[in-house]
C-alpha positions in Angstrom: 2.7 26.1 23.1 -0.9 25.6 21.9 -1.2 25.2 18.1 -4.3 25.3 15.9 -5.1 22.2 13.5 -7.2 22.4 10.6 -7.9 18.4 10.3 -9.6 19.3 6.9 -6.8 21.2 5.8 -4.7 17.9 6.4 -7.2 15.5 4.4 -8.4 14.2 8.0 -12.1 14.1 7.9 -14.2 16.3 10.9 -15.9 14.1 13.9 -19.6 12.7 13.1 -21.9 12.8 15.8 -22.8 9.4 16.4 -22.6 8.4 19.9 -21.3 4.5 18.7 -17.9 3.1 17.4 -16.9 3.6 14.3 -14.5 2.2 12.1 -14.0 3.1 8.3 -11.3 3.9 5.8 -13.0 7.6 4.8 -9.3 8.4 3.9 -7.5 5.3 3.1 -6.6 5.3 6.9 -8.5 3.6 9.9 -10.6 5.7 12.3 -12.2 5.1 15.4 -14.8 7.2 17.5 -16.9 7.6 20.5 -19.0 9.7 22.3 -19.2 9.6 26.0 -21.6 10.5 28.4 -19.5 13.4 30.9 -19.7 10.6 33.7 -16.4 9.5 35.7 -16.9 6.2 34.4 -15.4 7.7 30.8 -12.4 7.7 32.0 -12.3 4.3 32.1 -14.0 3.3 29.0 -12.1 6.0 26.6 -9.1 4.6 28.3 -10.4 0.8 27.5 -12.0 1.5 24.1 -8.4 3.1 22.8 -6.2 0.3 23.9 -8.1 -2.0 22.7 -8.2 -0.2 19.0 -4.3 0.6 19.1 -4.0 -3.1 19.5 -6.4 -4.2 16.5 -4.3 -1.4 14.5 -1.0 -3.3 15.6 0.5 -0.2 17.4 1.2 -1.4 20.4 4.2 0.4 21.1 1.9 3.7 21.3 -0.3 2.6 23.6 0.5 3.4 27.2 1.4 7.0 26.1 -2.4 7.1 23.8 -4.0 5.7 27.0 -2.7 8.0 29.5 -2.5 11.2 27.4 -6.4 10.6 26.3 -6.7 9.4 30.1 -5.8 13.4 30.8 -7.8 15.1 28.3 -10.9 13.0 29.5 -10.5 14.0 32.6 -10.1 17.8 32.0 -13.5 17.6 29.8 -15.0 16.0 32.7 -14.1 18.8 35.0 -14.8 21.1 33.3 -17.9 20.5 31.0 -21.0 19.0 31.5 -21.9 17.7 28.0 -21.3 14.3 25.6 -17.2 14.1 25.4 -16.0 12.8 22.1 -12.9 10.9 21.2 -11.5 10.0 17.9 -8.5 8.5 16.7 -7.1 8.6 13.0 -4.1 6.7 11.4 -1.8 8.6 9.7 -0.7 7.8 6.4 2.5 10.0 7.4 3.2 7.7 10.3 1.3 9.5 12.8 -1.7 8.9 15.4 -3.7 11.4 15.8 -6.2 11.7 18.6 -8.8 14.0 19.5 -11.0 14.7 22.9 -13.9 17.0 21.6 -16.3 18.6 24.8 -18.8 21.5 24.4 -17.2 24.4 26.3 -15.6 26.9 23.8 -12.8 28.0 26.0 -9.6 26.5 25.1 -8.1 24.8 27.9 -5.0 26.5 29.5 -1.4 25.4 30.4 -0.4 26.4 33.3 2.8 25.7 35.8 1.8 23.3 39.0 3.2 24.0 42.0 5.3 20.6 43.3 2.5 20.0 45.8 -0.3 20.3 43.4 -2.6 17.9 42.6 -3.6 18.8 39.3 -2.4 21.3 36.8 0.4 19.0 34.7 -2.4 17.1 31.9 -1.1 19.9 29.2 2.4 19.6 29.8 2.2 16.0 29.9 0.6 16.4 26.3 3.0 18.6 25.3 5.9 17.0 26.5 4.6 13.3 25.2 3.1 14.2 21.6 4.8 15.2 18.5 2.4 17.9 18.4 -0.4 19.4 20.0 -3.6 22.0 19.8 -6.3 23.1 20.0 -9.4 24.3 17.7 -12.7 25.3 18.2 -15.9 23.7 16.6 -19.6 24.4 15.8 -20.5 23.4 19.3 -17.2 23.5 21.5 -13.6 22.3 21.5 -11.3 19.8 20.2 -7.8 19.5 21.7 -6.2 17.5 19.5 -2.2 15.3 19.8 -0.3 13.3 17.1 2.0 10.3 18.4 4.7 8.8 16.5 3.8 5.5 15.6 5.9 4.3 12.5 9.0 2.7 13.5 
């Protein structure tokens, strides 16, 4: 089931635009953000550039879900839109990660059932499956599909 966020609403502050790392405490809680070029190569780097922040933060234990759900939303931004593909994590003071993959098509992206022989089709339902919860929302100039990760122990 897709859900709508409004990070505002939740005292989360909206993405800049800055295509370079950042790192702040705009609400008491550690952020991180990037802006890639829609390039295979993000794939690797988002995938890079979030473990590596997770393990500053001290969270390993929600890495290798982070990595491989971001991983999936990368790669349907990259399929499908040809423009700058943000990501941005935020730590929760409720005990939550939250993570957002921003691209500029409008059109939310849809779940839909694979077929056992298909070779794509399962990056929502992994999301779904894998996240505490899940959405999407639209922007000023595309989409954000957002998850939230347990990460208090």
């Amino acid at each position: 089931m897709i859900g709508v966020s409004d990070s505002a609403a939740a005292g989360v502050p909206e993405p800049g635009s800055g295509s370079v790392r950042k790192r702040g405490r705009a609400t008491g809680s550690p952020i991180a953000e990037w802006s890639f070029p829609a390039d295979p190569g993000a794939v690797r780097t988002a995938r890079t550039m979030v473990r590596r922040v997770l393990d500053d933060w001290g969270l390993n234990g929600a890495t290798d879900v982070a990595v491989l759900l971001v991983s999936e939303l990368v790669t349907n931004s990259l399929r499908y839109a040809s423009g700058p593909i943000g990501v941005r994590m935020v730590l929760l003071s409720s005990g939550g990660l939250l993570v957002e993959v921003s691209d500029p098509l409008p059109d939310p992206p849809q779940e839909r059932a694979a077929a056992p022989d298909d070779e794509g089709g399962r990056g929502l339902q992994l999301v779904a499956c894998s996240s505490r919860r899940w959405g999407t929302r639209r922007g000023k100039s595309g989409k954000t599909v957002w998850f939230e990760l347990s990460v208090a122990g």
